[in-house]
matplotlib code that plots the C-alpha trace (Angstrom):
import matplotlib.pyplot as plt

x = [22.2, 25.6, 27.0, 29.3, 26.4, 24.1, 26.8, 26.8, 23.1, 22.9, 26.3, 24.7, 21.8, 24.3, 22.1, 19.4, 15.9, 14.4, 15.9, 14.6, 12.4, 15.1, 17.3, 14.5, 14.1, 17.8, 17.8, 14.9, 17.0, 19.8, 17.4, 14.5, 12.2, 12.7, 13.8, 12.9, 16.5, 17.1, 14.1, 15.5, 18.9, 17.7, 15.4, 18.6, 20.9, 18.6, 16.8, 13.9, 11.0, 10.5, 6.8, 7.4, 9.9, 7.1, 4.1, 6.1, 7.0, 3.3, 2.0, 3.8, 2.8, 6.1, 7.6, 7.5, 7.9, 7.7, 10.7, 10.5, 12.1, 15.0, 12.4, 9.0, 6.3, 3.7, 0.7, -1.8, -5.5, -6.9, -10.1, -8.2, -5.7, -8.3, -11.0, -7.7, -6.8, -4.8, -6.6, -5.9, -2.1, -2.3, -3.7, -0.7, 1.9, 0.2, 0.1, 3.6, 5.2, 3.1, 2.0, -0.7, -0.6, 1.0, 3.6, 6.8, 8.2, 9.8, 13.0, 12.7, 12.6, 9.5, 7.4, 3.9, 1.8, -1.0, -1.4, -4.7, -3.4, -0.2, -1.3, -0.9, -3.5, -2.9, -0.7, -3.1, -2.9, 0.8, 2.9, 6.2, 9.0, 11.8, 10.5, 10.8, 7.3, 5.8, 3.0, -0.1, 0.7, -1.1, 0.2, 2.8, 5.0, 4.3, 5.5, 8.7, 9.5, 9.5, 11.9, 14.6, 13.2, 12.3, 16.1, 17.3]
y = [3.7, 3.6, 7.2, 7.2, 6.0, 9.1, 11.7, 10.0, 10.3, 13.7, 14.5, 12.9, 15.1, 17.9, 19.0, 20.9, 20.2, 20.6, 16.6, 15.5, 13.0, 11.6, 11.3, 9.2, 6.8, 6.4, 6.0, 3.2, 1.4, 1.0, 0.3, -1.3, 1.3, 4.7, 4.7, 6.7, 7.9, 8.5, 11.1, 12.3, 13.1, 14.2, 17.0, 18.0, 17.9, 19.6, 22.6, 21.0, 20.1, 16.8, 17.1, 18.0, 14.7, 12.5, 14.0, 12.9, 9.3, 8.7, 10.0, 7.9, 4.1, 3.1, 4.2, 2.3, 3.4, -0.4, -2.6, -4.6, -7.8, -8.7, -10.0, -7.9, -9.8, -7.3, -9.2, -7.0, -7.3, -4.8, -6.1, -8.3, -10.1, -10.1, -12.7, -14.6, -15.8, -13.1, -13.7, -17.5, -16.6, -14.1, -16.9, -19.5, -16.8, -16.2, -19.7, -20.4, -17.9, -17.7, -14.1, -11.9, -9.0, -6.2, -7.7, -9.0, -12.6, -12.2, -13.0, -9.8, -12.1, -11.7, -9.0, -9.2, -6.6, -5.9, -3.5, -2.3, -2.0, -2.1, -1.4, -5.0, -6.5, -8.5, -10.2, -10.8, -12.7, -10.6, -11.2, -9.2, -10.1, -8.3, -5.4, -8.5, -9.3, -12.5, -12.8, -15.3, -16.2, -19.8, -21.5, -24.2, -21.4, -18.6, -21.8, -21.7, -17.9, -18.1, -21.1, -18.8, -16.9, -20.1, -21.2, -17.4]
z = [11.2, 11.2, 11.6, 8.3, 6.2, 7.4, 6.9, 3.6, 3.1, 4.5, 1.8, -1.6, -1.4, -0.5, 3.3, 1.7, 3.2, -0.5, -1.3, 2.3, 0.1, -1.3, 2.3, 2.9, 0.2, 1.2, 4.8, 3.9, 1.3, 3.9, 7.1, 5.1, 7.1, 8.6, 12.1, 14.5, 15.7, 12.4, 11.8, 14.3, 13.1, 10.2, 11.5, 14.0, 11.0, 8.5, 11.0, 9.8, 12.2, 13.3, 12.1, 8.5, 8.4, 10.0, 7.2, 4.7, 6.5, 6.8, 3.4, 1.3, 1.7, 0.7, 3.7, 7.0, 10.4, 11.8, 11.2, 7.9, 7.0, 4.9, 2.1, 0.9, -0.5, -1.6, -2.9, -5.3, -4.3, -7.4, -9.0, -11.7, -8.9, -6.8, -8.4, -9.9, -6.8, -4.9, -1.4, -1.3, -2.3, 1.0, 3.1, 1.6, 2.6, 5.9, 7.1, 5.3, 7.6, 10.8, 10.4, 8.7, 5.8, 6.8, 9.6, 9.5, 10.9, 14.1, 13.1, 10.3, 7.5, 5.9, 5.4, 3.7, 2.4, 0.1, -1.9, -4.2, -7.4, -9.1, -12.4, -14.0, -14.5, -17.3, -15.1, -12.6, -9.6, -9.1, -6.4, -6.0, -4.1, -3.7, -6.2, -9.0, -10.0, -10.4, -12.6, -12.9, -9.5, -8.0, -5.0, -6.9, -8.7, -5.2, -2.9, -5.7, -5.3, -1.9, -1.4, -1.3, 1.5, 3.8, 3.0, 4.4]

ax = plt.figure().add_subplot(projection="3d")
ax.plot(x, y, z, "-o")
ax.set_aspect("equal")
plt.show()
């Protein structure tokens, strides 16, 4: 990350070690995953160790260590998405982009994940892309949401 935006970062959340969640949801949002020069920095910058900054990194699954694409398409495979249709929307993603849940195109694109449960299940099969959700998902109105996506 560019220096300027981590002084920034490290600024907002005025250095204290006690926001270091927060100096991560950040460094994420600009990065779309947590670097590791950056976790770095952070832990030099903060007099924090480097191993209190990687237990947070790995116990929240919304973090990522692994570079993500520009676009994440989190499929829900709870109960309710699950016998709606959710794997088959998995496998149309899959084969539409050349990769499988949980990586990212090589050209940092796409990302797919699944997730267990999102908590709407009314809504069921759900696909969210982008953090907008996309409810009562088959594969005519999933291949429409991610048109944008193949187009760039």
């Amino acid at each position: 990350m560019e220096d300027a935006k981590f002084k920034a970062i490290l600024e907002r959340h005025g250095r204290d070690p006690a926001n270091l969640l927060a100096m991560l949801q950040d460094i994420q949002k600009e990065e779309n995953y947590l670097p590791r020069e950056d976790l770095v920095r952070l832990a030099k910058e903060l007099a924090v160790p480097i191993t209190r900054i990687y237990g947070l990194a790995t116990f929240f699954k919304a973090f990522s260590l692994k570079p993500r694409g520009k676009h994440i398409c989190t499929v829900c495979m709870g109960t309710a998405c699950h016998v709606r249709g959710a794997p088959r929307l998995v496998e149309q993603v899959e084969r539409e982009f050349s990769l499988k849940a949980g990586e990212t195109t090589p050209d940092r694109k796409l990302t797919l994940e699944t997730v267990n449960c999102v908590g709407a299940c009314a809504l069921g099969p759900l696909v969210i892309l982008d953090g907008e959700y996309h409810g009562n998902m088959n594969a005519a109105k999933l291949d429409k949401v991610i048109t944008e996506v193949k187009k760039g």
